[in-house]
Structure formats: C-alpha cells, structure tokens
ROSE-4610 file (N, C-alpha, C; in Angstrom, 1 decimal, always signed):
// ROSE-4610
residu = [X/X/X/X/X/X/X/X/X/X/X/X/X/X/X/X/X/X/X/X/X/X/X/X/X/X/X/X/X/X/X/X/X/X/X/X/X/X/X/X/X/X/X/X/X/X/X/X/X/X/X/X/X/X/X/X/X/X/X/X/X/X/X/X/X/X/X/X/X/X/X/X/X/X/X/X/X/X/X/X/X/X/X/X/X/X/X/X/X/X/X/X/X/X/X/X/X/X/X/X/X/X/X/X/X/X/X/X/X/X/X/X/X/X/X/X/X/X/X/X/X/X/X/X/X/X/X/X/X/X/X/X/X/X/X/X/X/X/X/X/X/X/X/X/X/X/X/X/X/X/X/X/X/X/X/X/X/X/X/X/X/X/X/X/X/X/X/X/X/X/X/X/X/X/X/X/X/X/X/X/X/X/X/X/X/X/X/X/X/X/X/X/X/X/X/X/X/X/X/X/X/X/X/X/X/X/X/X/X/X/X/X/X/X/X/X/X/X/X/X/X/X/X/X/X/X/X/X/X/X/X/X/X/X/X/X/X/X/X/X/X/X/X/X/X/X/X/X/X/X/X/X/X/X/X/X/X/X/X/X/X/X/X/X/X/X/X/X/X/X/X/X/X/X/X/X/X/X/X/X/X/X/X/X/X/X/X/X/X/X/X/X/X/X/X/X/X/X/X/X/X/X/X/X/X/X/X/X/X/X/X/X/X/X/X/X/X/X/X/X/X/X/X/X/X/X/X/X/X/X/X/X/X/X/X/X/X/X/X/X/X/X/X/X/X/X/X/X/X/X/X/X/X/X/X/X/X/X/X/X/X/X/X/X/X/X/X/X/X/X/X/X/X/X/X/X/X/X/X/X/X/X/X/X/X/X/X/X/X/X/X/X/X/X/X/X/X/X/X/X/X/X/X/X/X/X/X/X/X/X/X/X/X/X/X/X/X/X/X/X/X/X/X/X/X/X/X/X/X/X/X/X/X/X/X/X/X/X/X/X/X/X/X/X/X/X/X/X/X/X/X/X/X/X/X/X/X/X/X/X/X/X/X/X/X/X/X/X/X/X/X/X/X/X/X/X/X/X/X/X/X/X/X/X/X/X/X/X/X/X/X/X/X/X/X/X/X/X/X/X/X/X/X/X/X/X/X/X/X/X/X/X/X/X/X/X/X/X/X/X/X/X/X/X/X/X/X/X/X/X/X/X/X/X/X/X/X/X/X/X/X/X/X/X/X/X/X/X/X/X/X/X/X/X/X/X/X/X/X/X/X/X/X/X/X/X/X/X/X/X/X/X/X/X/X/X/X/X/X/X/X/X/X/X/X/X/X/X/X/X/X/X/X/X/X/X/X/X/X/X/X/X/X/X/X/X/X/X/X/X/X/X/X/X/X/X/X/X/X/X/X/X/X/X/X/X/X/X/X/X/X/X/X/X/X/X/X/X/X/X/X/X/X/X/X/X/X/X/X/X/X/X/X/X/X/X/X/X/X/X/X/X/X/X/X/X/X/X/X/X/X/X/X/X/X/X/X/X/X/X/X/X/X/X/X/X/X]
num = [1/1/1/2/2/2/3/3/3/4/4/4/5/5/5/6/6/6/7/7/7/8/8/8/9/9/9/10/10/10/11/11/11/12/12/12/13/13/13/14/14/14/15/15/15/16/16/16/17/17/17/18/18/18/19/19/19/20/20/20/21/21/21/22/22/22/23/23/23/24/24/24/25/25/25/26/26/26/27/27/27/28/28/28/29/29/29/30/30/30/31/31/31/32/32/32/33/33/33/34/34/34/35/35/35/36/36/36/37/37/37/38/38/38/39/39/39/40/40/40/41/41/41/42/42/42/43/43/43/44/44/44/45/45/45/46/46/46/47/47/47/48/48/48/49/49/49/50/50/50/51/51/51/52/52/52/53/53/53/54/54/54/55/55/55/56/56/56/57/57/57/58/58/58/59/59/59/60/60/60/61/61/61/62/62/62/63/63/63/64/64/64/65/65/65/66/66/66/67/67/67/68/68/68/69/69/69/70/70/70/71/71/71/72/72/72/73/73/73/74/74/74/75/75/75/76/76/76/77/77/77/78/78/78/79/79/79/80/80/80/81/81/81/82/82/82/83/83/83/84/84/84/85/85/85/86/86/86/87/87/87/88/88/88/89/89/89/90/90/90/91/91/91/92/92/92/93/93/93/94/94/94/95/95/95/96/96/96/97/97/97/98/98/98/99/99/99/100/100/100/101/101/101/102/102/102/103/103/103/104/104/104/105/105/105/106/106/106/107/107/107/108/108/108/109/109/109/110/110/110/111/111/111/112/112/112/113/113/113/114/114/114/115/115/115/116/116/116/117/117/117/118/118/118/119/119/119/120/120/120/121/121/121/122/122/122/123/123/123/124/124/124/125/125/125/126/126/126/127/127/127/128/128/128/129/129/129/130/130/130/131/131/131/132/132/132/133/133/133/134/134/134/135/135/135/136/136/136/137/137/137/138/138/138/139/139/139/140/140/140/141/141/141/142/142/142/143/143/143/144/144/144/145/145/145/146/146/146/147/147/147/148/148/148/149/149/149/150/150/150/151/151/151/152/152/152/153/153/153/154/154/154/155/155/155/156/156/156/157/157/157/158/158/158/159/159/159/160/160/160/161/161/161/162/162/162/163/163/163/164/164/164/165/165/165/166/166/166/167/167/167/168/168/168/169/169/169/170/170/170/171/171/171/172/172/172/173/173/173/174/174/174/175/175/175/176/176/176/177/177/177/178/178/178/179/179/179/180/180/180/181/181/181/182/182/182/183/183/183/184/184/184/185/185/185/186/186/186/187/187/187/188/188/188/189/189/189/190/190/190/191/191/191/192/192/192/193/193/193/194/194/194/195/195/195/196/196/196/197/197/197/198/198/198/199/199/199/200/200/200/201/201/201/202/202/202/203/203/203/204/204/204/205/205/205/206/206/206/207/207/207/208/208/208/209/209/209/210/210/210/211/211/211/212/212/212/213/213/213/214/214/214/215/215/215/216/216/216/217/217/217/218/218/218/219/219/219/220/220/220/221/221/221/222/222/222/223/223/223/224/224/224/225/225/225/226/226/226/227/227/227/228/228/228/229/229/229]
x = [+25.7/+26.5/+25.9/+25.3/+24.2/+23.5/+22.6/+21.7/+22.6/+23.5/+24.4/+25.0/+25.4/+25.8/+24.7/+23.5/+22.5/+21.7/+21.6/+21.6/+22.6/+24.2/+25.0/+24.7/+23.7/+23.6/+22.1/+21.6/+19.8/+19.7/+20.2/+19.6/+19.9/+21.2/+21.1/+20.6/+20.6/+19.6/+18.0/+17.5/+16.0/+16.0/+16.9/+17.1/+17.2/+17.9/+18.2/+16.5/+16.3/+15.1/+13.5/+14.0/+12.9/+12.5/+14.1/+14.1/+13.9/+14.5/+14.8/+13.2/+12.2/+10.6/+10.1/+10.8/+10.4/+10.5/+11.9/+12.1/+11.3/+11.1/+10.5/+9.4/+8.7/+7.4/+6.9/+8.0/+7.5/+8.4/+8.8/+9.0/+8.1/+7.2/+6.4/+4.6/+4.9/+3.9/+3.9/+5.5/+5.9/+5.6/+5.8/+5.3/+4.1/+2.8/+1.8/+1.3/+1.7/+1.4/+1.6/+2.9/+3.4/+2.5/+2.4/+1.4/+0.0/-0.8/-1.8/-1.9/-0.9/-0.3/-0.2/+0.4/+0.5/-0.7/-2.1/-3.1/-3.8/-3.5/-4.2/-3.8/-2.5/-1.5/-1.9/-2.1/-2.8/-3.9/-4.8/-6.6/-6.5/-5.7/-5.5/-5.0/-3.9/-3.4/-3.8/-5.6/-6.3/-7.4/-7.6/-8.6/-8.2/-7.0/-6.7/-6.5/-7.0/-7.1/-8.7/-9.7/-10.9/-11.9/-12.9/-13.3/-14.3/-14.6/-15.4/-16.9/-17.7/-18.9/-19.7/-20.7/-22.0/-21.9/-21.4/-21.4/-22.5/-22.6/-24.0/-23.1/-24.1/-23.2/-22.9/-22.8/-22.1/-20.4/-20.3/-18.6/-18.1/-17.0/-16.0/-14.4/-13.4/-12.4/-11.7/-11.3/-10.7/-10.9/-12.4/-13.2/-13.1/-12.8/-12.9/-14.3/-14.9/-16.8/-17.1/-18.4/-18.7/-19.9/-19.9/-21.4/-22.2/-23.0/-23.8/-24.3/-24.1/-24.5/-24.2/-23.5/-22.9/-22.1/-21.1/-19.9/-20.9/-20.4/-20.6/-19.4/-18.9/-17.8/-17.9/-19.0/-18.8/-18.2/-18.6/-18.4/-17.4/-16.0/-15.1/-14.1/-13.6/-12.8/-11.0/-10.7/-8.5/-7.5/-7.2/-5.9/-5.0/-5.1/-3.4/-2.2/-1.0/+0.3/+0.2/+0.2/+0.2/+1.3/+3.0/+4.0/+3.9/+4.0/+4.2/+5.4/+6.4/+7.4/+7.7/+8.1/+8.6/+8.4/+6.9/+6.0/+4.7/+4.1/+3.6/+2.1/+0.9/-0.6/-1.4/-2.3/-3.8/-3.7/-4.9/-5.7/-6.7/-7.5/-8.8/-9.9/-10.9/-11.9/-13.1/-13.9/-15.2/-16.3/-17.5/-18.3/-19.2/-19.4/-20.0/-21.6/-22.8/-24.2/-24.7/-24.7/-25.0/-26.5/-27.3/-28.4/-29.5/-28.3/-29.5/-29.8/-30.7/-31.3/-31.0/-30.8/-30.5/-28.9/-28.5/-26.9/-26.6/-25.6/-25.4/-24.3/-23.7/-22.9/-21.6/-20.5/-19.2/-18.3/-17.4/-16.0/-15.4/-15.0/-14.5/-12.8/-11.9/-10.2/-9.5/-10.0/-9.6/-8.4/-7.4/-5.5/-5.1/-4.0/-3.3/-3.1/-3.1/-3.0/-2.0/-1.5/-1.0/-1.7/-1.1/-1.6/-2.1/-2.0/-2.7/-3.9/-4.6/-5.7/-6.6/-7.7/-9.4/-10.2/-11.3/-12.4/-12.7/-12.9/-13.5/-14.6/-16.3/-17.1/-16.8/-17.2/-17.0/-18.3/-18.5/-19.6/-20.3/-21.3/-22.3/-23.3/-23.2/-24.8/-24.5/-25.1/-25.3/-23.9/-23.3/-22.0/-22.1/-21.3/-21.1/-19.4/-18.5/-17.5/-16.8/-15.0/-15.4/-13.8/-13.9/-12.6/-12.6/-11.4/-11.1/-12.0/-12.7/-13.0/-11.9/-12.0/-10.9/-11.4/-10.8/-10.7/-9.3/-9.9/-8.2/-7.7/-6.4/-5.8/-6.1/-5.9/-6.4/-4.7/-4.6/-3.5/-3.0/-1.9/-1.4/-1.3/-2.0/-1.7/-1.5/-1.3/-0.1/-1.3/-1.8/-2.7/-4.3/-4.7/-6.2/-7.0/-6.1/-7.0/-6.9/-8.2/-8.4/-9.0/-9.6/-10.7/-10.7/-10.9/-10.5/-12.5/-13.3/-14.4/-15.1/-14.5/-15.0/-14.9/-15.8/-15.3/-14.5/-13.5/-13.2/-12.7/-13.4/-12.7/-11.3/-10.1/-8.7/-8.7/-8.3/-8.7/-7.4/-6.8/-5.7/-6.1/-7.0/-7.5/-8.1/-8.1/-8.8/-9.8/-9.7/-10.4/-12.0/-13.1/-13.8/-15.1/-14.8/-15.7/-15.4/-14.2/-14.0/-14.2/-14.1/-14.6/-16.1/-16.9/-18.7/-18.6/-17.8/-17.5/-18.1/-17.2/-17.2/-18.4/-18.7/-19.5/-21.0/-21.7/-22.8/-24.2/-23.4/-24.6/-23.9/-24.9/-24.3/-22.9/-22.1/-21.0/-21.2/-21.0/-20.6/-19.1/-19.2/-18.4/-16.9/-16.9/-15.6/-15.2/-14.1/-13.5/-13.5/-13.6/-13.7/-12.5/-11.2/-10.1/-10.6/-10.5/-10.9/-10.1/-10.9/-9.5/-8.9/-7.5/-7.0/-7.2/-7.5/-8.1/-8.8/-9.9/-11.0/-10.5/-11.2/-11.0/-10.7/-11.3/-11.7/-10.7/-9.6/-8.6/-7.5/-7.4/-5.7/-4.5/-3.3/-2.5/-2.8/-3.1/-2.9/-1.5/-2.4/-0.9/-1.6/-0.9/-1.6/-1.6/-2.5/-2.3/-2.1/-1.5/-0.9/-1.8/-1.5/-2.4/-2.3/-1.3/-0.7/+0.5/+0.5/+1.9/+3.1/+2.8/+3.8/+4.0/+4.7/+4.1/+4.5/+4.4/+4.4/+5.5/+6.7/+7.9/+8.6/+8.6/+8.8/+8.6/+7.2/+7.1/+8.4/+8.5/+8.7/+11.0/+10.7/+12.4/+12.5/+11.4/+11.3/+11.4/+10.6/+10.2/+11.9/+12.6/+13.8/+14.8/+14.8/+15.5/+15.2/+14.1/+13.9/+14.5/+14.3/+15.0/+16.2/+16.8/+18.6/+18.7/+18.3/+18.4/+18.1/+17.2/+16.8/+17.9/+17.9/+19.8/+20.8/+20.9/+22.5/+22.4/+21.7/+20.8/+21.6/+20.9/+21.2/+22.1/+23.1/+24.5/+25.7/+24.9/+26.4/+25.6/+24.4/+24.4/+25.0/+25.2/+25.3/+26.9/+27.4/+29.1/+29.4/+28.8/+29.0/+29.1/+28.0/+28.0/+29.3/+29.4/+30.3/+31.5/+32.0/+33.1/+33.3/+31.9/+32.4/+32.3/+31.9/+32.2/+33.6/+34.1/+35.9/+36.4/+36.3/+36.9/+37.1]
y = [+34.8/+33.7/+32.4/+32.4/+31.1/+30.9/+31.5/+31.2/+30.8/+31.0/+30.9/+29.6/+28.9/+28.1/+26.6/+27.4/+26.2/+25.8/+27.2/+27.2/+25.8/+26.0/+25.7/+23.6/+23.9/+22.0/+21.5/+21.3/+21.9/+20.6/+18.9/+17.6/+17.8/+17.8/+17.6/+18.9/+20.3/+21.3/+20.8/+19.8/+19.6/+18.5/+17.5/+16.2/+16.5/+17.3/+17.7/+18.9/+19.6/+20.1/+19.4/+18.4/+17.5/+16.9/+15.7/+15.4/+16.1/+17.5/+18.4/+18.4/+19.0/+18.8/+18.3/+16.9/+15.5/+15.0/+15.4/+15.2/+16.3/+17.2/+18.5/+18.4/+17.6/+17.1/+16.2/+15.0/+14.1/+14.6/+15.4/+15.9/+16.7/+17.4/+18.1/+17.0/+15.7/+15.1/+14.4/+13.8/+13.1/+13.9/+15.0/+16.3/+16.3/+16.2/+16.4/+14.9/+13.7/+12.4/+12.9/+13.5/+13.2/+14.3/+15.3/+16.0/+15.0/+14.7/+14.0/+12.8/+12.1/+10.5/+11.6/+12.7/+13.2/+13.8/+14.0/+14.7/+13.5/+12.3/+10.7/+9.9/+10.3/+9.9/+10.7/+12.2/+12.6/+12.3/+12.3/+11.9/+10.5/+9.2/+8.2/+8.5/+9.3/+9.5/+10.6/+11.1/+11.8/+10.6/+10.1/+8.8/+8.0/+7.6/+6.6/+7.8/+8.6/+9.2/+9.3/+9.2/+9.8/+8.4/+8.6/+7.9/+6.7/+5.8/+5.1/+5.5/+5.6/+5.9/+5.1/+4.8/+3.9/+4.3/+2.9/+3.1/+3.8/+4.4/+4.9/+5.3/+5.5/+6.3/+7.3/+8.1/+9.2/+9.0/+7.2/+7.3/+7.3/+7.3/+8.2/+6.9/+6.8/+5.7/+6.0/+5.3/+5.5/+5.6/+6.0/+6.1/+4.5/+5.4/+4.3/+3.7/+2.7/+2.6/+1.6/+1.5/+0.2/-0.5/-1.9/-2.2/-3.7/-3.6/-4.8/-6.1/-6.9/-8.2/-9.5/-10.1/-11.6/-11.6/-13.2/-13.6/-14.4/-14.8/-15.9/-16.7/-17.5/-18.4/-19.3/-19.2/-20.0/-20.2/-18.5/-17.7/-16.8/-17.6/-16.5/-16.6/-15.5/-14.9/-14.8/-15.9/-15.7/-14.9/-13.8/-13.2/-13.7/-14.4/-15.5/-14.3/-15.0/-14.6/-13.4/-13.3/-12.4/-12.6/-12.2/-12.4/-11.8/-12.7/-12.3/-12.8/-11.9/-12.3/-13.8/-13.7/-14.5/-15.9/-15.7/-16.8/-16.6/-17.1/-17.1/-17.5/-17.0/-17.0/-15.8/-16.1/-15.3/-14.3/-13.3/-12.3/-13.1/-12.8/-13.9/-12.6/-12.6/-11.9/-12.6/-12.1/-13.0/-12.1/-12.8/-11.9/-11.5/-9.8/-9.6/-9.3/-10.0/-9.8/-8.9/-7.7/-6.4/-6.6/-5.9/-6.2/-5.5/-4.1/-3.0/-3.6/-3.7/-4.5/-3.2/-1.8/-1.1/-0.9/-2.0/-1.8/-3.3/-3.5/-5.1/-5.3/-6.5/-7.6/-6.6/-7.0/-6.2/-7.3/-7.2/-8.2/-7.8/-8.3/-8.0/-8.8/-7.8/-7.9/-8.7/-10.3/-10.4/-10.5/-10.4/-10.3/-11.5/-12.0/-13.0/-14.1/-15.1/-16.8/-17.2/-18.2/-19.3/-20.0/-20.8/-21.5/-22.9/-23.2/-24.2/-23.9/-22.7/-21.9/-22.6/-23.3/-24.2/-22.8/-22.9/-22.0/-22.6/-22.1/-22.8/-22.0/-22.2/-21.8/-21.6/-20.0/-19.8/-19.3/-18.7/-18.1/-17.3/-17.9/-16.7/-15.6/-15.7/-14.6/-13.2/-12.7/-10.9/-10.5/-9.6/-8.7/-7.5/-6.7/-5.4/-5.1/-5.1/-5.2/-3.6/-3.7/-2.1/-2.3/-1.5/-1.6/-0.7/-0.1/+1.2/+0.6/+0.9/+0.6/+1.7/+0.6/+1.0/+0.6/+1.4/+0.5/+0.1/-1.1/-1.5/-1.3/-1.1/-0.7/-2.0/-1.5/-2.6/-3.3/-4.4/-5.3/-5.3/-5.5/-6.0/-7.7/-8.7/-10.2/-10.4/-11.9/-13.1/-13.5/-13.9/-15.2/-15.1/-16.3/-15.9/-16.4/-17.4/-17.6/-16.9/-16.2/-15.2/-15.7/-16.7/-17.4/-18.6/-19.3/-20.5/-20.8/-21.7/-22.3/-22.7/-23.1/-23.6/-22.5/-22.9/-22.1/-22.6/-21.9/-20.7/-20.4/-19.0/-18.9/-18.4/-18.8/-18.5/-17.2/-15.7/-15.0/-13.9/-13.3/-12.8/-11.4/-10.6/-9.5/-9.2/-7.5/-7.3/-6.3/-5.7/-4.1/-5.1/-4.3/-4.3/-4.8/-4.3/-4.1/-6.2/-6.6/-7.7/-9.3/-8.7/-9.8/-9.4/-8.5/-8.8/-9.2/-9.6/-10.6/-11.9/-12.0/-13.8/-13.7/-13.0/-12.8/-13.5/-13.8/-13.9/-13.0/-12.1/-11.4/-9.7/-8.3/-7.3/-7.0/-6.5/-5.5/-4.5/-3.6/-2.3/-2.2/-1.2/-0.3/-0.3/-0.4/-0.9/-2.4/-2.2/-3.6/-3.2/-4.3/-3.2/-4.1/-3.5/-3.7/-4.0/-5.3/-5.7/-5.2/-4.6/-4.2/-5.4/-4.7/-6.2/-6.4/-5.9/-6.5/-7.4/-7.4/-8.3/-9.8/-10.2/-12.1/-12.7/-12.4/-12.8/-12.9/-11.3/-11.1/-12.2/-12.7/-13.6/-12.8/-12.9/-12.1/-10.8/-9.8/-8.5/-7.9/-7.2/-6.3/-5.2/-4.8/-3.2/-2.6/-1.7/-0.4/+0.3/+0.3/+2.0/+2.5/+3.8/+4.2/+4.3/+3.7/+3.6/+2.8/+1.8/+1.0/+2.1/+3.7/+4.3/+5.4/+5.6/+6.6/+8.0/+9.2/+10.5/+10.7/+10.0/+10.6/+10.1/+8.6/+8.7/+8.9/+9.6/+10.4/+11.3/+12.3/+13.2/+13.2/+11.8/+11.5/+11.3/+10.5/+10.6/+11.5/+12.2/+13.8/+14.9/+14.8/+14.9/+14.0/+12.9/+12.3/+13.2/+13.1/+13.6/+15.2/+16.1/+17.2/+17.8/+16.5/+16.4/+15.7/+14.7/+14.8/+15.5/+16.7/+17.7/+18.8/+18.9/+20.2/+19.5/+18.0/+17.7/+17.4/+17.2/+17.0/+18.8/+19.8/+21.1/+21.1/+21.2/+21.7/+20.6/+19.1/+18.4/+19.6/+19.4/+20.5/+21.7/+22.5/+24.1/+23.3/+22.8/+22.7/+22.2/+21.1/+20.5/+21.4/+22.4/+23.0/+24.3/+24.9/+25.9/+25.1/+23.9/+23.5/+23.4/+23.2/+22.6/+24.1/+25.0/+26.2/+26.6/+26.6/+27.1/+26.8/+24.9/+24.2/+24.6]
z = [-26.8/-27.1/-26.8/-25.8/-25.2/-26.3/-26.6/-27.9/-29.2/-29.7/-30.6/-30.3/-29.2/-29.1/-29.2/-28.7/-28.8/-29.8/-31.1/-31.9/-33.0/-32.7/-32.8/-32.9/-32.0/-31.3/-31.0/-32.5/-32.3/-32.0/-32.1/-32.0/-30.1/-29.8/-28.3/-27.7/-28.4/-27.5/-27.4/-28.1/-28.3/-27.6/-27.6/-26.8/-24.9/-24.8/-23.4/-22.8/-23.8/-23.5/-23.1/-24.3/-23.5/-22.5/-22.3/-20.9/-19.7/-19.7/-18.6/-18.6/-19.2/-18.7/-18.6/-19.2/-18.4/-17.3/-16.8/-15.6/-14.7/-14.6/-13.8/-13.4/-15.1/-14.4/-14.0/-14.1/-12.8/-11.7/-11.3/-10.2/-9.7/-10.1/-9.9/-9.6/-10.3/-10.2/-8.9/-8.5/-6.9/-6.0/-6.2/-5.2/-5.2/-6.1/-5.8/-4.8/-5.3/-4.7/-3.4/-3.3/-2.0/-0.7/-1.0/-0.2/-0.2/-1.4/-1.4/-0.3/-0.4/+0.6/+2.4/+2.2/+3.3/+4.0/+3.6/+3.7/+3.9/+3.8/+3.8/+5.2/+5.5/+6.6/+7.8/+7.3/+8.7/+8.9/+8.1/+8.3/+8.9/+8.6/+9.1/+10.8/+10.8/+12.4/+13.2/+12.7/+13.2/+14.1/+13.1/+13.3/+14.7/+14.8/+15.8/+17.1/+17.3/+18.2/+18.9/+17.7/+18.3/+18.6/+19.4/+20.2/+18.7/+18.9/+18.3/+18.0/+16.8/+16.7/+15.9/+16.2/+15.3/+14.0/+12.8/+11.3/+11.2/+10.0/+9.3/+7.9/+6.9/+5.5/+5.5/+6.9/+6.9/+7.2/+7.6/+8.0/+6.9/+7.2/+6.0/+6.6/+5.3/+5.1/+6.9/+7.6/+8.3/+9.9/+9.8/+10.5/+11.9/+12.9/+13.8/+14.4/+14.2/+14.3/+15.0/+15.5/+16.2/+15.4/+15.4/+14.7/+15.5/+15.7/+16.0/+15.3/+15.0/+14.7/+14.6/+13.6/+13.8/+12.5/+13.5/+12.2/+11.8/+10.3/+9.7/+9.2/+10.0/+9.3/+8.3/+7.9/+6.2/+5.1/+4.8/+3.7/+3.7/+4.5/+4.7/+3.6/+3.5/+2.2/+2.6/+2.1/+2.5/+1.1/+1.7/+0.7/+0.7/-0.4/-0.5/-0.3/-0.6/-0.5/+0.3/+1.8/+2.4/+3.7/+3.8/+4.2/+6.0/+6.7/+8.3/+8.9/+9.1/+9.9/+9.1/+7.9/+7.2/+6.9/+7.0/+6.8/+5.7/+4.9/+4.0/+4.3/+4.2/+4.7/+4.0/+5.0/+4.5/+5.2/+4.6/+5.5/+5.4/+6.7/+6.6/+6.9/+6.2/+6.0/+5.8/+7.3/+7.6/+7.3/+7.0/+7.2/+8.3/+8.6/+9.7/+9.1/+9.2/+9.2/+10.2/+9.7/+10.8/+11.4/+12.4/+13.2/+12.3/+11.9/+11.5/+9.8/+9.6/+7.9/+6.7/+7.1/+6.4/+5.5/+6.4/+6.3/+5.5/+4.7/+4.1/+4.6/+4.7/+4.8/+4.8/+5.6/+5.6/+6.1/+5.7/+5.4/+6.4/+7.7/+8.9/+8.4/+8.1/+8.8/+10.0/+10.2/+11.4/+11.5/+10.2/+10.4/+9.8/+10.1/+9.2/+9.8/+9.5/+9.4/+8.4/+9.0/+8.1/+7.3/+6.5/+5.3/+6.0/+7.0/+7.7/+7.8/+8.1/+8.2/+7.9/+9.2/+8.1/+9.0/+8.8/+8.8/+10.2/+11.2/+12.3/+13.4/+13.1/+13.5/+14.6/+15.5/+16.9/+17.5/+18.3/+19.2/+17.7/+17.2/+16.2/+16.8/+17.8/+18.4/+17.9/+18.3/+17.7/+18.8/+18.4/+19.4/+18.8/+19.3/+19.2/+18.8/+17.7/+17.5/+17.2/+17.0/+17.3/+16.2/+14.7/+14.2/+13.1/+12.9/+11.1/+9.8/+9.5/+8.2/+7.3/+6.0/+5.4/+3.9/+2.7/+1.9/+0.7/+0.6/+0.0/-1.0/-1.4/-2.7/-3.4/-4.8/-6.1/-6.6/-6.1/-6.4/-7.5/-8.2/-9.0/-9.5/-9.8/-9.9/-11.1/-11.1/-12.1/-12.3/-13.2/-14.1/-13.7/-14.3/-14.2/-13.1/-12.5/-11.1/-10.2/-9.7/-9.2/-7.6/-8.0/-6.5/-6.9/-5.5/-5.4/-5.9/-5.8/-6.1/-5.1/-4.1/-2.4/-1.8/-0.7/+0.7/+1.7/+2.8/+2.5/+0.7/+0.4/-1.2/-0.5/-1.7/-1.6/-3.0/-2.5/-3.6/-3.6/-4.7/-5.1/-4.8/-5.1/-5.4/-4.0/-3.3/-1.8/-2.3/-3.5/-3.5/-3.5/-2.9/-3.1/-4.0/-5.0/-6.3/-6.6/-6.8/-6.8/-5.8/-4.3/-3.3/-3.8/-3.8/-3.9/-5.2/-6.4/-7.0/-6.9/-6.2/-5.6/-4.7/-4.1/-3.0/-3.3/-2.6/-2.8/-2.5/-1.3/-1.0/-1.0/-1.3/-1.3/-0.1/-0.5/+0.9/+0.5/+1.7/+2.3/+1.6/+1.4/+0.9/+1.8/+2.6/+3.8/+4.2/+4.0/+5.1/+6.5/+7.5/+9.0/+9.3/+9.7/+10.7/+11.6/+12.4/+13.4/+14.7/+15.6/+17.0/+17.5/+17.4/+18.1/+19.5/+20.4/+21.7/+21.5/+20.1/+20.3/+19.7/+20.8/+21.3/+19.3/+18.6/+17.5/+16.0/+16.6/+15.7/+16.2/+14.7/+14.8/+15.1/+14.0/+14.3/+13.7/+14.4/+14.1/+13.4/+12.1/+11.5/+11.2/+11.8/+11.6/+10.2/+10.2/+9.1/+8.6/+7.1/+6.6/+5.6/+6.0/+4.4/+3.3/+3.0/+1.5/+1.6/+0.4/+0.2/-0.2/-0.6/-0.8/+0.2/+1.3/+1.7/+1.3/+1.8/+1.5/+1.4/+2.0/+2.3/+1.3/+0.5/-0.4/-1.9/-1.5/-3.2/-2.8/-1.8/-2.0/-2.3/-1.4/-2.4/-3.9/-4.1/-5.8/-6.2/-6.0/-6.7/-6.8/-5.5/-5.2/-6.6/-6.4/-7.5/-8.6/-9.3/-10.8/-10.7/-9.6/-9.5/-9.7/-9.0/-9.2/-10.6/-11.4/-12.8/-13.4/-13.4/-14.3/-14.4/-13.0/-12.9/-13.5/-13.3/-13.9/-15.0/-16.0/-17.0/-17.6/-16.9/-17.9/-17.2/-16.2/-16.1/-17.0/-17.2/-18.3/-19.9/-19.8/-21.7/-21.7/-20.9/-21.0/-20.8/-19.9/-19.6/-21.0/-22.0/-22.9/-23.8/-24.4/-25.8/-25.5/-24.3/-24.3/-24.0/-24.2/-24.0/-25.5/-26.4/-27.6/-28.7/-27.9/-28.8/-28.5/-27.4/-26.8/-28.2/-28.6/-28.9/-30.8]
C-alpha cells in the first residue's frame, strides 16, 4: 500500500525525496566538520599544556615555541575592524627578525589596540620571546581596499599568503601569538581554533537531522491521509 500510495504522488514523492538527502547530507557533512573542529580543539588544548621548544620546520600549528632575535617596529602590520570589549581597533602584528639566518621574518601577534594606535619604537636588541604559532583563517571582506600604502600598513585580510603580499621581505609560515606575560603584548585576547567550534557543527548537523525526520513523517502522514480520503 506504501508504494501504491507514493506511486499515487510522484511530484511530492520526488520533491520530498530529494530534500530528505539533502538534508541527511548536510547532516552528515556538519558531523564530519564537527569531529574534524574537534580533533583541532584538542591538538590546540594539548598544546597549552606542553613545555615551550626552539622553532625549527619541524613545528607544527599550535605549537607552543621560543625564538631569538629582534622587533622591528617599522614595518608593522594593523587588522582593521577588530572588536574588544566594545571598542573598535587593530591586531597589531610586528615583525620579529629571527637570529638564526635560516629562518625568515615572522609576524609577531602582539594583541589589540585601539584606533589611536601610532607605531612606537621600543628596546630593538636581540631577545628570546616565547608564543603559539598559529595560522589564520582567510577572512571574508567588503571592497577593494585591502592595505593602507604607509606604514604602519592598515590591512583587512590576516591569512598569510596575503600579509607577504604587502610585505616586503619573505614570512614564515606562522603568526607567533605573543605570551602575554611578555612586557611587549598589548591587550591580550586569547585564542580559538576556529571561529566555528565543534559543538556547533554538531548542533547544525542535529538541525538538518530533525528536518530530514519531519520532512518524511509530514510526507508519509500526508499521502496516507490523502489515500484514506
């Protein structure tokens, strides 16, 4: 009789069939994000546990590291529209000139600032600094100014591939999160590993699941009400 009836109602049996796999499989796809975001969140809160170790290209994202050399406040790089406790500013990203010559230029995280924010040279000698490298998700922006022309540049975009853009001289593959103990960080905002986290894929993935059930229980309740009838 099921088949007879769906037979019965081939535009909404094929209409509701589709969606129902539509739905299932982005439920099935929020579930995979969501384990993936989860497998990311722990390697992140494995990290802030273990002790600090000398960069090399063996570190890996997340990696808590130390490195030796100098700021350069010149050539520093500000993330516009970046919101703190309900104030509007930069991330200010300096560059750190590492000791060892094998290694290039890396964009030190010192945290956020206000839009008052001027660049102001501090102690340059060689140090030993100690922060997560990380690297950043690729933004979504409005229009085509992308970098301001001066220094500090004013720039929309954080991923990588785009600051050695503007850049002048090679980066490393990492942003280094600066510790906030150190004298150097402004305001510290800490970090997550994803603007989405694991927990809400996996409510999404939940949503699309309860549409896909209510989805086939209004069709099956629908076509056998309209065969009774």
């Amino acid at each position: 009789m099921l088949l007879t009836n769906i037979k019965d109602n081939p535009r909404l049996s094929f209409f509701s069939a589709f969606f129902f796999i539509v739905f299932i499989c982005l439920s099935v796809w929020q579930t995979s994000k969501g384990f993936e975001k989860y497998d990311l969140e722990a390697d992140f809160e494995q990290s802030l546990t273990l002790l600090p170790e000398q960069y090399s290209y063996d570190s890996k994202q997340w990696d808590l590291i130390t490195v030796n050399g100098r700021f350069d406040f010149d050539q520093e790089i500000l993330i516009d529209n970046k919101i703190y406790s309900g104030q509007k500013g930069y991330t200010v990203l300096t560059p750190f000139i590492p000791t060892d010559l094998s290694l290039h230029t890396f964009l030190v995280d010192r945290g956020w600032a206000s839009n008052s924010y001027s660049s102001t040279p501090l102690n340059e000698s060689n140090k030993t600094i100690k922060g997560i490298i990380y690297s950043p998700e690729k933004n979504f922006v409005v229009g085509d100014e992308l970098a301001s022309d001066d220094w500090p540049k004013v720039v929309q975009q954080k991923d990588i591939s785009f600051l050695e853009s503007v850049f002048p001289n090679k980066l490393e593959k990492y942003l280094i999160k600066l510790d906030p103990a150190n004298p150097y960080t402004l305001e510290y905002v800490p970090l997550i590993p994803s603007k989405i986290s694991s927990s809400k894929h996996f409510g999404y993935a939940f949503q699309w699941l309860i549409m896909a059930i209510v989805l086939a229980f209004v069709f099956f309740k629908f076509i056998n009400k309209h065969h009774e009838q």
